[in-house]
C-alpha positions as CSV (number, residue, x, y, z in Angstrom):
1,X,-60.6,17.5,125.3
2,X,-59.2,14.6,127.4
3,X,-58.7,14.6,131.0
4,X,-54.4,14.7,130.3
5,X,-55.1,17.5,128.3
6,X,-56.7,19.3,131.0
7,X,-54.7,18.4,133.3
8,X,-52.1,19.8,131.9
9,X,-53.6,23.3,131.3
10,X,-54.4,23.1,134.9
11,X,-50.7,22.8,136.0
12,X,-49.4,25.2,132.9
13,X,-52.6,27.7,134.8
14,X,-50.9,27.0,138.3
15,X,-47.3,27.5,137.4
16,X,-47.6,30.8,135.9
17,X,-49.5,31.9,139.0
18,X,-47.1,30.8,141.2
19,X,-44.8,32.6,138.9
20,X,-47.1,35.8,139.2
21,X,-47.1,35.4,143.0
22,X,-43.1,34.7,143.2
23,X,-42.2,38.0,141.1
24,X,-44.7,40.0,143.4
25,X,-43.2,38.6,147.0
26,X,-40.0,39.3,145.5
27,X,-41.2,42.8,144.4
28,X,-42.5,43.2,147.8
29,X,-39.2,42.3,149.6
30,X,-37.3,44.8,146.9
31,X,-39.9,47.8,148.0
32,X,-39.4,46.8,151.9
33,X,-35.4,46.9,151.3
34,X,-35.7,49.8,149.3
35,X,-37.6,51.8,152.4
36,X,-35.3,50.5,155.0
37,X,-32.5,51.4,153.3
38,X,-34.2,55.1,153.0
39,X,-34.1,54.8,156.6
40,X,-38.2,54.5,156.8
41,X,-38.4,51.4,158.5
42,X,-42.0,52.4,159.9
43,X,-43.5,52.3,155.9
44,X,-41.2,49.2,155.3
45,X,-43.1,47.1,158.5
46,X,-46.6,48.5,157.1
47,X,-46.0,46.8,153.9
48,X,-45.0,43.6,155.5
49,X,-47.2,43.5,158.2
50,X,-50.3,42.3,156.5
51,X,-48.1,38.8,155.1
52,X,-47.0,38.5,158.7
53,X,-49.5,35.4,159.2
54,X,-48.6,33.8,156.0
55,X,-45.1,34.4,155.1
56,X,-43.7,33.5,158.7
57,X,-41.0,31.0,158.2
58,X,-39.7,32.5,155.0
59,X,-36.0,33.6,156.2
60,X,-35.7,36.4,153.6
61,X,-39.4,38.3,154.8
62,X,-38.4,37.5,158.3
63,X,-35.5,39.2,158.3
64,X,-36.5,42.2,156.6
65,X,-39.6,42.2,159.0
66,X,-37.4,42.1,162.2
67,X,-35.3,44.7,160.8
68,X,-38.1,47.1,160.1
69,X,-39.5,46.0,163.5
70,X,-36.3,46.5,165.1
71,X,-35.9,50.2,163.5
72,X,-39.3,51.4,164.3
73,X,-39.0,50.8,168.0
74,X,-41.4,47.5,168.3
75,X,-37.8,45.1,169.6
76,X,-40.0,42.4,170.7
77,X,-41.6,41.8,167.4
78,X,-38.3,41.9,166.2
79,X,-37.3,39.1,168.3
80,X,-40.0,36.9,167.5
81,X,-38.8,37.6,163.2
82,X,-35.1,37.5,163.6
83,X,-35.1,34.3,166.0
84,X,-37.2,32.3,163.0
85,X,-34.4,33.3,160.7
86,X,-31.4,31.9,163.1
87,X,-33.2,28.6,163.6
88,X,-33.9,28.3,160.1
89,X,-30.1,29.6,159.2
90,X,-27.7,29.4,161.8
91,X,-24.7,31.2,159.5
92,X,-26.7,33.8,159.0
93,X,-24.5,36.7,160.0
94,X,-26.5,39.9,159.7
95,X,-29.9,38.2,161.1
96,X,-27.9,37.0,164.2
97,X,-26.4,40.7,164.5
98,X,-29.9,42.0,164.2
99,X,-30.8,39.6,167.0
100,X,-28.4,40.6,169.7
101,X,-29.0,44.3,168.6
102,X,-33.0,43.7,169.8
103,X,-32.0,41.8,172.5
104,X,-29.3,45.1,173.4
105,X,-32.7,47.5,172.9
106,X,-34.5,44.9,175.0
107,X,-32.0,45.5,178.3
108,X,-31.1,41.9,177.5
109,X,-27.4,41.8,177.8
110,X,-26.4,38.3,178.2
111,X,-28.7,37.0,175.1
112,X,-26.8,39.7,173.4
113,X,-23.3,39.1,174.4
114,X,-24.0,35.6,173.2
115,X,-25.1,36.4,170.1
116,X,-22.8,38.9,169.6
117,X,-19.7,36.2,170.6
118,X,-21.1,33.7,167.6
119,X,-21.4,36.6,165.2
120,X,-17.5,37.5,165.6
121,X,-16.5,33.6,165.3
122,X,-17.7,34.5,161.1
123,X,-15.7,36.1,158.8
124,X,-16.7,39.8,159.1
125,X,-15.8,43.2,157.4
126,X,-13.4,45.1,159.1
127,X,-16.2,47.7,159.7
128,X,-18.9,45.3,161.0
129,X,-16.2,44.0,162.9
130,X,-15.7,47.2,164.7
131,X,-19.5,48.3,165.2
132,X,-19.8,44.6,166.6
133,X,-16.8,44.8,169.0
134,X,-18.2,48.5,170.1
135,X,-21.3,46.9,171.4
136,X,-19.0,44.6,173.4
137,X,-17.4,47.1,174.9
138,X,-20.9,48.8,175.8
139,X,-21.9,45.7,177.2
140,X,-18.7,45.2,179.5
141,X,-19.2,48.3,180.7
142,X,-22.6,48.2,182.1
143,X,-21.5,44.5,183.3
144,X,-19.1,46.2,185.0
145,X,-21.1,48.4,187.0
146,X,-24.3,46.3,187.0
147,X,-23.6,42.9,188.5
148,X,-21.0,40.7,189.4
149,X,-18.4,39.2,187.1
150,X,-15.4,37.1,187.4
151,X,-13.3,35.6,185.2
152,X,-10.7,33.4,185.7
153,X,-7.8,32.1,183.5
154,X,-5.2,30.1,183.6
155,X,-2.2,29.9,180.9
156,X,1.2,27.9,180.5
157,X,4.1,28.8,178.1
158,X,7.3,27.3,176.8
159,X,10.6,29.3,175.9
160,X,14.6,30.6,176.5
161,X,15.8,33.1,178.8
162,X,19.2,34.0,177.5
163,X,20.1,36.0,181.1
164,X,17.9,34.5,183.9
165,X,19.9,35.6,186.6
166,X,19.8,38.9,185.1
167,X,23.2,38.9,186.0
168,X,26.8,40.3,183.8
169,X,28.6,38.5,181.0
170,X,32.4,39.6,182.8
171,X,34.5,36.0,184.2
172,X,36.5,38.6,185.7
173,X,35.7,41.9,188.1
174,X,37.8,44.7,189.9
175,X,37.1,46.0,193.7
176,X,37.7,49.5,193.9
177,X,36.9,48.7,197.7
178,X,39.6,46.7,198.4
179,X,42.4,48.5,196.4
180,X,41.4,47.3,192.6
181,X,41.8,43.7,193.2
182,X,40.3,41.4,190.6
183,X,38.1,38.4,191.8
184,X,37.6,35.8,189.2
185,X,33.2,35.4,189.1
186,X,31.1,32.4,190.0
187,X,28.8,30.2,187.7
188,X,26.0,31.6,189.5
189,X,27.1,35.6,189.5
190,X,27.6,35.3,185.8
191,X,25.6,34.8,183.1
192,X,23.2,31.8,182.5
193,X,21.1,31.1,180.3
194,X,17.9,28.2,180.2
195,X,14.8,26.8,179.0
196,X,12.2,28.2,180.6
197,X,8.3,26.6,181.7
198,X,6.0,29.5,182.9
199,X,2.9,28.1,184.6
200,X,0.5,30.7,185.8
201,X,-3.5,31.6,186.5
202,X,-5.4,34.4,188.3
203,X,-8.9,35.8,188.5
204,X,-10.2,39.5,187.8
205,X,-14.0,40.2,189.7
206,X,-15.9,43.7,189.5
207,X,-19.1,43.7,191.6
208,X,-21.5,46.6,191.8
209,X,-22.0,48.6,195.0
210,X,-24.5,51.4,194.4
211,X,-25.1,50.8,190.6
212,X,-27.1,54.0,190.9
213,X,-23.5,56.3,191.2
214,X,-21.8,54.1,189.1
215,X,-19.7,52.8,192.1
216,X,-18.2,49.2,191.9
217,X,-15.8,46.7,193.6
218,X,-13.2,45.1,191.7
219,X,-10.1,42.8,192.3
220,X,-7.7,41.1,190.8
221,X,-5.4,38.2,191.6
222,X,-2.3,36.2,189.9
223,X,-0.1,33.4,190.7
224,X,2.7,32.6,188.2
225,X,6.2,29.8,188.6
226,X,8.4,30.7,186.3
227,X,11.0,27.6,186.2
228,X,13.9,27.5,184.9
229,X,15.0,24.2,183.8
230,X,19.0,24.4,183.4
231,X,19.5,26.5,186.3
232,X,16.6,25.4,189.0
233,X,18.2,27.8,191.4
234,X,16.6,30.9,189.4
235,X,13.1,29.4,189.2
236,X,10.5,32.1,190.5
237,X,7.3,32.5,191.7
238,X,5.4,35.7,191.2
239,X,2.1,36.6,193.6
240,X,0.5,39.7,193.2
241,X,-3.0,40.6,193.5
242,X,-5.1,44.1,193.9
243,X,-8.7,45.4,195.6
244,X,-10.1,48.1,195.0
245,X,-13.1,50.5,194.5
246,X,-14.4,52.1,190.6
247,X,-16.1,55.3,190.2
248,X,-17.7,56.0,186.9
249,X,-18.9,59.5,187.5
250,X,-20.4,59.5,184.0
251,X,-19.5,57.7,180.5
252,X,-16.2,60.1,180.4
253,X,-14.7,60.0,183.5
254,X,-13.7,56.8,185.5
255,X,-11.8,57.0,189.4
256,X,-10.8,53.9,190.9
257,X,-8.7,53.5,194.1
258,X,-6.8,50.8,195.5
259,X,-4.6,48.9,197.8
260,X,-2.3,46.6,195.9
261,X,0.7,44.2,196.9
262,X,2.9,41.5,195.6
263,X,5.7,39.0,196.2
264,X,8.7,37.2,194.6
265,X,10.3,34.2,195.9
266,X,13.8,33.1,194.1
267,X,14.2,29.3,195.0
268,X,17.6,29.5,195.3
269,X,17.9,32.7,197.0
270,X,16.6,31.4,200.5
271,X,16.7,28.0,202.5
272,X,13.0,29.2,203.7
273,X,10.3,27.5,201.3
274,X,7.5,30.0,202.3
275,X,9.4,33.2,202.8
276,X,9.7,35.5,200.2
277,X,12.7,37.5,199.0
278,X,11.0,40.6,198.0
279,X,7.5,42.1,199.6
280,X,5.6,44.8,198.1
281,X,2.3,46.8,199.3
282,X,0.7,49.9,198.6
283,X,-1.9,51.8,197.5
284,X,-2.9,53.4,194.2
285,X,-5.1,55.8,192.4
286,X,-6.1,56.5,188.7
287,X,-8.5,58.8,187.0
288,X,-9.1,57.8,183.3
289,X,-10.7,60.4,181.2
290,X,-12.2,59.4,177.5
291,X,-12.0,62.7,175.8
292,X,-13.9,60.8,172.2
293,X,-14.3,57.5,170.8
294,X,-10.3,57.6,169.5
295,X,-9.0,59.1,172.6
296,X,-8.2,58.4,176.4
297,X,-5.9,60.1,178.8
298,X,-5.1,59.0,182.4
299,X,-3.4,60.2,185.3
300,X,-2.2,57.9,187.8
301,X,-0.2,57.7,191.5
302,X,1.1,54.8,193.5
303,X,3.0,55.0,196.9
304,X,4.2,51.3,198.2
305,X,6.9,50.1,200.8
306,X,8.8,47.4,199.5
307,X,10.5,44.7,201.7
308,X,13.5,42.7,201.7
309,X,13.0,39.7,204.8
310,X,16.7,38.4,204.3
311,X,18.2,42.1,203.2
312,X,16.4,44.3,205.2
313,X,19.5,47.1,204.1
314,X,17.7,47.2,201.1
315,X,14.6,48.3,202.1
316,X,12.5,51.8,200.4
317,X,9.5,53.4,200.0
318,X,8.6,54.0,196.4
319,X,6.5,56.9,195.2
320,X,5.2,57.1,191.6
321,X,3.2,59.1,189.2
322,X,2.4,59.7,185.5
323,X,0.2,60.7,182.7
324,X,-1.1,58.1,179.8
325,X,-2.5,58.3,176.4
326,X,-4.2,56.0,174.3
327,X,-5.1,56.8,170.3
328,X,-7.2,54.4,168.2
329,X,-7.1,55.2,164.4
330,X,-11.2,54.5,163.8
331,X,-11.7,53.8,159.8
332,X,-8.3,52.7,159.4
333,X,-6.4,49.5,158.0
334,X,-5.4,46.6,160.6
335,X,-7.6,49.4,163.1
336,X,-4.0,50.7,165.1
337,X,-4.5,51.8,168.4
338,X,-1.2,53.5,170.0
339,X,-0.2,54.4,173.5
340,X,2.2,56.7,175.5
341,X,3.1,57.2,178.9
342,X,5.3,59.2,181.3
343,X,6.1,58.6,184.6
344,X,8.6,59.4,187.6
345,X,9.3,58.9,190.9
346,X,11.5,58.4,194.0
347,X,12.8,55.3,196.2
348,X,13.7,56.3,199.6
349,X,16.3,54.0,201.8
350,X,14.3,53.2,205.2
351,X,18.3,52.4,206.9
352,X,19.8,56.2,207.3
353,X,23.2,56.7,205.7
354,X,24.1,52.9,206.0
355,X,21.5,52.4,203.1
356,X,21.9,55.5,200.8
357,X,23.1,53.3,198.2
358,X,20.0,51.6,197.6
359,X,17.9,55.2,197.3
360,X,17.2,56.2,193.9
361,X,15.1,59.1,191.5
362,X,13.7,57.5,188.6
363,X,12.0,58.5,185.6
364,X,11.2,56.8,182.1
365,X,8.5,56.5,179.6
366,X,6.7,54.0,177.4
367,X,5.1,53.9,173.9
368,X,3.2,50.9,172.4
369,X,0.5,49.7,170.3
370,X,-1.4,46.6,168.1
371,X,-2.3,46.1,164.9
372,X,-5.9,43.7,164.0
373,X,-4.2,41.8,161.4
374,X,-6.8,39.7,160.6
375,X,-10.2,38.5,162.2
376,X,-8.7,36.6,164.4
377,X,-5.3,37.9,164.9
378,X,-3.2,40.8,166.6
379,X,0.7,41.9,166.4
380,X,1.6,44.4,169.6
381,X,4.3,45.6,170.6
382,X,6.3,48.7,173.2
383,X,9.5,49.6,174.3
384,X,10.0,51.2,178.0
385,X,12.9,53.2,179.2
386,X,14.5,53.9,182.5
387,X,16.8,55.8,183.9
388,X,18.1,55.2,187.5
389,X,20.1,58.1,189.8
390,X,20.8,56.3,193.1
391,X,21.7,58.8,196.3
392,X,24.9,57.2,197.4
393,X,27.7,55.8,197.2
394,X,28.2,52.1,196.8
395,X,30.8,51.0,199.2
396,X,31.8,48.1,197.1
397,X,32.6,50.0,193.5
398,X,33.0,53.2,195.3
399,X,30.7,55.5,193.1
400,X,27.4,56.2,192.6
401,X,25.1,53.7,190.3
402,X,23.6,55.3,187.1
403,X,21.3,53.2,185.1
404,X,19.4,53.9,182.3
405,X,16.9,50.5,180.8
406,X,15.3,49.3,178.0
407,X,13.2,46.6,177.3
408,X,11.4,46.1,173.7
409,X,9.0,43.5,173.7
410,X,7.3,42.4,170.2
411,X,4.5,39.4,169.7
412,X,1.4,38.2,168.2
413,X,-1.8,36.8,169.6
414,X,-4.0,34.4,167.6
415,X,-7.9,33.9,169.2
416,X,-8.6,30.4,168.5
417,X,-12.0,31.1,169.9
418,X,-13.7,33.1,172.5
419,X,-11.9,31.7,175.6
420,X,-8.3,30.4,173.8
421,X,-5.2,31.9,172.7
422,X,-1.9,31.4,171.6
423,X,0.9,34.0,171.6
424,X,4.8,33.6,170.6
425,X,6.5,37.0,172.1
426,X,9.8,38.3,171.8
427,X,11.8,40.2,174.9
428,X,14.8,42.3,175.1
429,X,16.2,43.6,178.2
430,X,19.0,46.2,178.8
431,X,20.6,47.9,181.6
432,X,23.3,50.0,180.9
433,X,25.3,50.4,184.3
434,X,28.1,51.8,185.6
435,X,28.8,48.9,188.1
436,X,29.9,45.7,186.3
437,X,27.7,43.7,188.0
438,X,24.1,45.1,187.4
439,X,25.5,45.9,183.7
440,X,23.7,43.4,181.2
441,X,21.5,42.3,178.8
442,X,19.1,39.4,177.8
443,X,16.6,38.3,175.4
444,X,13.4,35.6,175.9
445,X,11.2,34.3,173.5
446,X,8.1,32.4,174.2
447,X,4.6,31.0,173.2
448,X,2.3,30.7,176.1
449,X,-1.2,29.5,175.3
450,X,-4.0,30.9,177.6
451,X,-7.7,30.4,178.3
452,X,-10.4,32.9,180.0
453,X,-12.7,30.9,181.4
């Protein structure tokens, strides 16, 4: 026998015992998966363990060694498995899920936020989709009440405000007041419609104070310039912001308290560059009860004085209240969640009979919800109504105003990735009146793109 000869019965020899050896590994893996999957992930990391040593570095025993590890309450371990299969496969979905899931068991929230962020940038079932976006939550939740967080964004948006002035469509009105005479109406009392560039940002911060009660700080800030490009006189600037205090008594049951207050300025409205044209500040209160995992109902108050620096006749103090609900549809297509809500209140004039006019009862609801369209991608929508009893007289139109609003609102969000999105929305707004001049309509639509820092 020559030497080629036996060499070649020595790699024939070889071959079939790597064969041998590749049918039992795979057998092996195919008993392990068959255990975990009969939820006996302690038996599963038994038969593993022993090939720990060897078979480190194989991706497909890693990851069915992490998950056995993982399952049978050794999360370090698992750790150590699953992060050999990420750096050997960074598209590996499920291992990476795995991964934030030990680092979750671990107490290890920020690795598994991380993780957790990079799985949901894959294309995902619906349902891992939701289990993933449940942790999430979880994990905003104790964030909320565990350390500080801020997070700031900024956004811009282009569009056209049929009605910025918010103003009546009529050339022509009547004056009861002065004995029906008709008065022909101004460009700027009528009608106008523009192009509009909204430019905005804010901040939202929650920061523990007793983590131990569940007791936590939070506050939120915005600064928004709405311009109007045809008709600069109607450019506005919105500032609002909010501080308050959060109670979680337990995972159920949430009370937070605060003091709250905006302000408007119309550039056209005063000569003042500073001052504003309307002023509001108050104080709120909401307790938020999450009866399951598909429903959450909320009760909420708000008193607030709201100012008028060049119109002081118009000054009240509001009062407000109202119930909320919110349904999500777990298990179902496009995963709907809907809303509902109720509210009322009361305006009082702060300038005796002089101001009756500008006192009013009010009460209106609101009902809403999204759809998850796609991984990415979410259509929303509500519609509000109003309606508006004032207490006196107006001495212009000599009757008492009656309004009763609407405003629809339809868009779309797309979430380019974790911190950018784009969203084209759709407004209507109508207030049916019985004085001409605060009878009208309008429509906006407009894409505004937005980061979260």
């Amino acid at each position: 026998m020559t030497i080629r000869t036996m060499s070649r019965i020595v790699c024939f020899l070889l071959l079939i015992v790597a064969t041998v050896t590749t049918q039992a590994a795979d057998e092996l893996l195919e008993r392990a998966q068959g255990l975990i999957d009969q939820k006996q992930p302690q038996a599963a990391y038994e038969l593993l363990l022993p090939l720990a040593e060897a078979r480190a570095g194989d991706p497909a025993f890693d990851y069915l060694l992490g998950l056995s590890a993982l399952d049978s309450g050794r999360a370090l371990e698992a750790v150590f498995a699953l992060e050999r299969v990420v750096d050997a496969a960074p598209e590996n979905g499920p291992a990476r899920a795995e991964l934030a899931r030990a680092y979750l068991v671990l107490g290890d929230t920020d690795d598994a936020e991380s993780q957790f962020e990079k799985v949901q940038e894959m294309e995902l079932p619906d349902e891992v989709q939701r289990t993933i976006d449940r942790y999430m939550s979880n994990i905003d939740q104790y964030h909320d009440v565990s350390r500080t967080r801020w997070r700031p964004y900024i956004r811009t948006g282009f569009g056209y405000d049929s009605n910025v002035n918010s103003a009546t469509d009529d050339n022509q009105i009547a004056i009861p007041a002065l004995g029906g005479i008709t008065i022909n109406l101004s460009d700027p009392s009528r009608e106008s419609d523009s192009a509009i560039w909204n430019v905005g940002g804010g901040i939202r911060l929650t920061s523990p104070l007793d983590y131990e009660r569940g007791v936590s700080m939070f506050l939120n800030a915005s600064l928004d310039n709405r311009l109007a490009l045809s008709e600069s006189e109607f450019s506005t600037t919105f500032g609002s912001g909010e501080l308050g205090v959060s109670w979680r008594r337990d995972p159920k049951n949430q009370l937070r308290v605060s003091i709250d207050g905006s302000t408007v300025k119309i550039r056209g409205a005063t000569s003042t560059l500073l001052r504003s044209d309307r002023e509001v500040a108050g104080g709120s209160v909401q307790w938020q009860h999450t009866m399951d995992q598909a429903n959450q109902f909320t009760l909420f108050g708000q008193g607030a004085i709201v100012r008028y620096p060049d119109q002081r006749v118009r000054d009240v103090n509001r009062y407000t209240g109202g119930a909320g609900w919110g349904h999500a549809f777990l298990g179902s297509a496009y995963n709907p969640v809907i809303f509902l809500s109720a509210f009322g209140g009361v305006e009082d004039e702060t300038h005796g009979s002089r101001s009756r006019q500008f006192g009013r009862t009010f009460w209106g609801g609101r009902a809403g919800g999204q759809l998850t369209v796609g991984p990415n991608s979410t259509v929303f929508g509500s519609i509000t109504y109003q309606a508006s009893d004032y207490d006196g007289t107006d001495p212009t139109f000599l009757t008492t105003r009656d309004d009763d609003y609407v405003d629809v609102s339809v868009g779309y969000r797309y979430q380019l990735d974790s911190n950018w999105s784009v969203s084209p929305t759709f407004v209507y707004n109508n207030n049916d009146s019985n004085i001409v001049t605060n009878d009208y309509d309008r429509y906006e639509f407009m894409i505004t793109v937005r980061n979260d820092f």
